[in-house]
N, C-alpha and C positions, 0 to 999 in steps of 0.2 A: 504494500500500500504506500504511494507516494503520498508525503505531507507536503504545505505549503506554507511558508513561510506569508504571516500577515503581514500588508503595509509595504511588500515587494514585489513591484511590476517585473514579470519578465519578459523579454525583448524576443522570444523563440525567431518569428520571419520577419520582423519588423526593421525598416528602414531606421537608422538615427539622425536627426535632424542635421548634422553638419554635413551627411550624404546628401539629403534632400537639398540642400542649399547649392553644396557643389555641382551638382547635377542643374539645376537652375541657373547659375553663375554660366555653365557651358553654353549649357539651350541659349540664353541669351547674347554671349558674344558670337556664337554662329547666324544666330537671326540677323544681328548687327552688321555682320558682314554679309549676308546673304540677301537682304532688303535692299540697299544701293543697288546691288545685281540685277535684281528681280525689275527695279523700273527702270534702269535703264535698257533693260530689255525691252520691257515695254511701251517704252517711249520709241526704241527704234525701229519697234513692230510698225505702233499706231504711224510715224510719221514715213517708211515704206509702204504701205498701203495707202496711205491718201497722194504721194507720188504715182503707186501705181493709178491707182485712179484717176488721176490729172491725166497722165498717160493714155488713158485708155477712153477718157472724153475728148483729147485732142482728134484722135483716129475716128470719132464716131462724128465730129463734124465735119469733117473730111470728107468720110464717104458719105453725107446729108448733103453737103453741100455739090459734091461729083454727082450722086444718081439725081436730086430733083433742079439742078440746075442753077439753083439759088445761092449766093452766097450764104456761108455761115462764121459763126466767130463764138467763140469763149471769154466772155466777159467775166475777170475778177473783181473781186471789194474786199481791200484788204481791210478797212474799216467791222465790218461785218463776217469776215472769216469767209466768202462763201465767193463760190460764181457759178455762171449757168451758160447753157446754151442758147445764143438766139439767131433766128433767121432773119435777113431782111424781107421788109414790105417794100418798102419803095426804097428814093435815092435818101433819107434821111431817118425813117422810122425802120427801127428793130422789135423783132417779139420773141418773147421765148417760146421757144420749143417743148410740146408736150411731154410731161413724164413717159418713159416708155412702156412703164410698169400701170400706169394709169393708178398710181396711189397718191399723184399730186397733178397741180395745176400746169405746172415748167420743171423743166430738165435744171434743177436747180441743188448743188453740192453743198450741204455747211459742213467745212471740215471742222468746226468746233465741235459738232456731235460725235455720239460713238457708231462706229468704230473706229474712226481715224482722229477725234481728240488731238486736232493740229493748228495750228496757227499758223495763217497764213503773212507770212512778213514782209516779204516788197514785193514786186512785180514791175515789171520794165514795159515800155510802151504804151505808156497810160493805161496796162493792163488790160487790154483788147487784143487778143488774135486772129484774125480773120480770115478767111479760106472765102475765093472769088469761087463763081458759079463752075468752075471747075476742078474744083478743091486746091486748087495754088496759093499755099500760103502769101501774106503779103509781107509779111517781114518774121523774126525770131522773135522768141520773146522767151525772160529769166524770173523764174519764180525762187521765192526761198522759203521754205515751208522749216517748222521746228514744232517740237514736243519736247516739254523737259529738256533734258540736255542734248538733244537731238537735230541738227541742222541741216539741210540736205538742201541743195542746190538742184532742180531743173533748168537744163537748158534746150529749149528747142531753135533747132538751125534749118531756116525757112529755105536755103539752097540745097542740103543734102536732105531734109525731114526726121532727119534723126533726134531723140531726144536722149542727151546726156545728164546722169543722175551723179551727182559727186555730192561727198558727205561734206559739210564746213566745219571748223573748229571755232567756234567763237570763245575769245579769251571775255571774264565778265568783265575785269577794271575797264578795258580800254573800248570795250564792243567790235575790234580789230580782229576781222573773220580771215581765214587763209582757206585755201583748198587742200583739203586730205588729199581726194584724191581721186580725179574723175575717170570713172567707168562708165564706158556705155555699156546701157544695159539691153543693149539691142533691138529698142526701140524707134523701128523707121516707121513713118509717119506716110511715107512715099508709096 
């Protein structure tokens, strides 16, 4: 017959509080290092995907503008984070183009929304691209899009149609951006 001593906890499979702490102290400097990772991950998801999608509306005004004959153009606002597609009416009025999906009014991108949670930051050309009634672009145009610490450079070159996607480094003291490093991503337009 086992007796028990009164008044004395024993400890059989029980953890001891400086385990449980240590164990805690770990979990914690791995989350610590592991959280940075995780969004800058996903900033440079969110901010390749709304590239690619710029990409992939430059091409669909193109061929709008080549099969109905009408000029087309990608109008940004970098004010509002967003642009859309419009067709012309005549020699001075523009409209947008129906959603394709028919879930909205116009062919109209906010890349402030999810999935692509991006910011749109400058745009070159008064931010107008335009494809004549035979999809010939009329000049290039450089977008800079970021998420988080994510910067990425579009460039489309209105002689070859290609679109080149290069990552930026923006330093924060000075806002002093350089080129990492441009890759085309095989993006002809043509």
């Amino acid at each position: 017959m086992t007796t028990r001593q009164v008044g004395r906890p024993t400890h059989g499979g029980a953890f001891a509080l400086t385990e449980l702490v240590a164990v805690m102290v770990i979990i914690g400097i791995l989350a610590a290092l592991a959280i940075p990772r995780f969004a800058s991950a996903a900033a440079r998801q969110q901010v390749e995907a709304a590239a690619r999608r710029v990409t992939a509306d430059l091409r669909l005004a193109r061929r709008l503008a080549k099969a109905s004959s009408v000029p087309h153009r990608l109008n940004f606002d970098t004010q509002r984070n967003r642009y859309r597609i419009e067709q012309r009416e005549s020699d001075k009025t523009w409209t947008p183009i129906a959603a394709a999906d028919k879930s909205a009014d116009s062919h109209a991108v906010d890349l402030e929304a999810a999935p692509y949670e991006t910011e749109l930051d400058s745009v070159t050309s008064n931010g107008l691209l335009e494809f004549d009634a035979f999809g010939v672009p009329q000049k290039g145009i450089r977008l800079v899009l970021h998420a988080g610490s994510r910067w990425v450079t579009l460039t489309f070159d209105a002689e070859t149609g290609e679109v080149v996607t290069s990552e930026v480094n923006r330093k924060i003291a000075g806002a002093e951006a350089t080129i990492k490093g441009g890759v085309d991503d095989g993006s002809k337009i043509k």
